[in-house]
C-alpha positions as CSV (number, residue, x, y, z in Angstrom):
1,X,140.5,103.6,89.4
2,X,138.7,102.7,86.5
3,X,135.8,104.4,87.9
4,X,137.0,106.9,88.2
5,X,138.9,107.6,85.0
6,X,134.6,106.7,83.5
7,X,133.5,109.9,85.3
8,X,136.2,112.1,84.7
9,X,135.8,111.9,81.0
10,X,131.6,111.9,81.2
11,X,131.9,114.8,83.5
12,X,134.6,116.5,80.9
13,X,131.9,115.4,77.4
14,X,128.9,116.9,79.2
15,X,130.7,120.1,80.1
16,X,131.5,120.5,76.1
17,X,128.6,119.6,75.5
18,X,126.9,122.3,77.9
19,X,129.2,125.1,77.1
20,X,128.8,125.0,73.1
21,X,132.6,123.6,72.2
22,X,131.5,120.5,70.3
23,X,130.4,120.3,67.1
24,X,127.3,119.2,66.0
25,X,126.3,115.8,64.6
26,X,123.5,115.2,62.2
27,X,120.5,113.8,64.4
28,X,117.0,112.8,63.4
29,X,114.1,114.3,64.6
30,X,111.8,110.9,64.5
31,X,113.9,109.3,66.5
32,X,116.6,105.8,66.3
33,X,116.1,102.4,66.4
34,X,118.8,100.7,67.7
35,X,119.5,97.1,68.3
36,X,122.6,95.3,69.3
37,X,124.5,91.9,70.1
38,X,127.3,91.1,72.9
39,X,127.7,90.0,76.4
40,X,125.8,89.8,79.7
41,X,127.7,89.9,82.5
42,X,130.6,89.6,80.4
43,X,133.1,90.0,83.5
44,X,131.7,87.2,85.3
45,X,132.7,83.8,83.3
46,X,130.4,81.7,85.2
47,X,127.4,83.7,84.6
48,X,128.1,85.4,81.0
49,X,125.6,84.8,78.6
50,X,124.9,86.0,75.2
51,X,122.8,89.2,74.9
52,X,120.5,90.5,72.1
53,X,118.8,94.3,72.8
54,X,116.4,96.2,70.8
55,X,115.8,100.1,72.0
56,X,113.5,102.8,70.4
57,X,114.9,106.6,70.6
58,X,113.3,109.4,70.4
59,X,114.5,112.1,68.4
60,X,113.0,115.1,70.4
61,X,113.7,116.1,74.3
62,X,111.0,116.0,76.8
63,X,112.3,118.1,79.4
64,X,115.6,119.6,79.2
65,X,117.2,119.9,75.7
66,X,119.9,117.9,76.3
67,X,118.0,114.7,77.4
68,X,115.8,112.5,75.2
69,X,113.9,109.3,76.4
70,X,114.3,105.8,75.5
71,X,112.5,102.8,75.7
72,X,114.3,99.1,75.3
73,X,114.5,95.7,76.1
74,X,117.2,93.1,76.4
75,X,117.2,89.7,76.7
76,X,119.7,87.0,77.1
77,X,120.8,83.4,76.2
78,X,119.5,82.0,79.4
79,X,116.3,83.3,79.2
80,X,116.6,86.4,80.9
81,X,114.9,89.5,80.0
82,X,114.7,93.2,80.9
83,X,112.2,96.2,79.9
84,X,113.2,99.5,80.5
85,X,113.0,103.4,80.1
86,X,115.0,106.0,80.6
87,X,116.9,109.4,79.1
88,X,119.8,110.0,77.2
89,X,122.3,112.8,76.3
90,X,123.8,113.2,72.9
91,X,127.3,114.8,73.4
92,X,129.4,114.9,70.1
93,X,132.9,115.1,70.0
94,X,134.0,116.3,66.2
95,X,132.2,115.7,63.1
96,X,131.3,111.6,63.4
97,X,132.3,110.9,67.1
98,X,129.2,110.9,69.3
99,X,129.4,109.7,73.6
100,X,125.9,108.7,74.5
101,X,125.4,108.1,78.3
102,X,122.4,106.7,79.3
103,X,120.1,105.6,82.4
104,X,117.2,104.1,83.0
105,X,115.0,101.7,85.8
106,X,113.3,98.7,84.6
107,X,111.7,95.0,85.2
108,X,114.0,92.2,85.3
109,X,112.8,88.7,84.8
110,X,115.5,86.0,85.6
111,X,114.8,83.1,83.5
112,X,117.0,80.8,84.1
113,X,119.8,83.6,84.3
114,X,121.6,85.4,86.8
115,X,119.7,86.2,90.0
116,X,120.0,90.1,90.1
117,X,118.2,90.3,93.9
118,X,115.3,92.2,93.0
119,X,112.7,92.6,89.8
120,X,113.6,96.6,89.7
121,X,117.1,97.1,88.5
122,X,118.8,100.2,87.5
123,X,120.8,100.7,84.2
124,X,123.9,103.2,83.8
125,X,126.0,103.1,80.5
126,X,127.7,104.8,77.9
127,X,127.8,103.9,74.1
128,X,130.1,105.7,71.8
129,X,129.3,105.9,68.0
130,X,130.8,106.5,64.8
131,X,128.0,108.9,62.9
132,X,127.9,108.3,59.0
133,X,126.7,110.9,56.7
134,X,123.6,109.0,56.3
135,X,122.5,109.7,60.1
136,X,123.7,105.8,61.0
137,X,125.3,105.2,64.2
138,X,127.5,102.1,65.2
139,X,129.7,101.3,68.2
140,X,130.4,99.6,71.5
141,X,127.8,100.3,74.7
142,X,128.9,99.6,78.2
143,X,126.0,99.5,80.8
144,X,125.9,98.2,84.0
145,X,122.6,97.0,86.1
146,X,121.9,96.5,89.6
147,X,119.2,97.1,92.4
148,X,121.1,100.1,94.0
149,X,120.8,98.1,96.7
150,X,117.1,98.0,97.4
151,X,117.5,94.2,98.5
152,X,119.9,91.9,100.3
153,X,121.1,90.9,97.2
154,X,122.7,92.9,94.7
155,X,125.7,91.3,92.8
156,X,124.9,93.8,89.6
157,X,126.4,92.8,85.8
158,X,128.2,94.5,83.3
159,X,127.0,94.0,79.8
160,X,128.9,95.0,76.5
161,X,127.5,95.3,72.8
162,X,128.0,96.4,69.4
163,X,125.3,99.1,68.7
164,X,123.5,99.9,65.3
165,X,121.6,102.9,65.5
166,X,119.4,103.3,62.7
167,X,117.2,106.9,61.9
168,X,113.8,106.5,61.1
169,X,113.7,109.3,59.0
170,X,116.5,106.9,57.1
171,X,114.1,104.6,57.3
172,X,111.5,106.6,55.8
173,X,113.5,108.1,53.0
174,X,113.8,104.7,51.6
175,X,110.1,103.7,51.8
């Protein structure tokens, strides 16, 4: 069910999104840096481990209007780490609410972390931000990896942050 209920309302933001009925929130053409702090595998309390991430978006699309790249890592308290890319949409809902899903495929290294089955894993998520006038961005992100079953073993995680997306153009205003 919960499933589901996830798609429903992605499919529902990208329609708005596509069809012109949501307002537009002030973006940055340089791009974000975002970082965040939370939980890996937050769902699982013998494998949950603290997680720290660091991602670099850019402010301009490559292919399609709607989707930009990104580039990130994420590493955990047991010595796990994961370096990926990917694309993002950008689908605001009103003035300072913006839904942000995201995928991208990446290396894994275990560590000493939870054994994900395979090096290349797969990441699926969705963040929703509160946009300041300033161009900052802050809420919770909700990803999940796994292998998409490219090896016996493929147990996937769920991960959940806080996000802080910062424009460099912010950045740059201050400097």
């Amino acid at each position: 069910m919960r499933g589901k209920v996830g798609r429903a309302a992605l499919a529902i933001g990208l329609a708005m999104a596509i069809l012109g009925f949501a307002p537009t929130v002030r973006a940055s053409t340089l791009g974000y840096v975002a970082a965040g702090a939370g939980a890996f595998d937050f769902d699982h309390s013998r494998t949950t481990a603290a997680e720290g991430r660091v991602e670099y978006r850019f402010g301009q699309s490559l292919f399609f209007p709607f989707l930009k790249p990104l580039i990130g890592t994420y590493f955990t308290s047991q010595g796990s780490v994961y370096l990926y890319g990917g694309f993002r949409a950008e689908l605001p809902v009103g003035p300072h609410i913006l839904i942000v899903p995201m995928a991208a495929v990446g290396d894994y290294e275990r560590g000493n972390g939870k054994n994900l089955g395979s090096h290349i894993e797969f990441k699926t998520g969705v963040e929703v931000d509160w946009v300041f006038d300033n161009g900052v961005r802050v809420g919770p992100l909700f990803d999940h990896v796994s292998n998409a079953g490219i090896s016996k073993t493929n147990p996937g995680q769920e991960n959940l942050l806080l996000m802080v997306s910062i424009p460099l153009d912010f950045i740059a205003r201050r400097g």
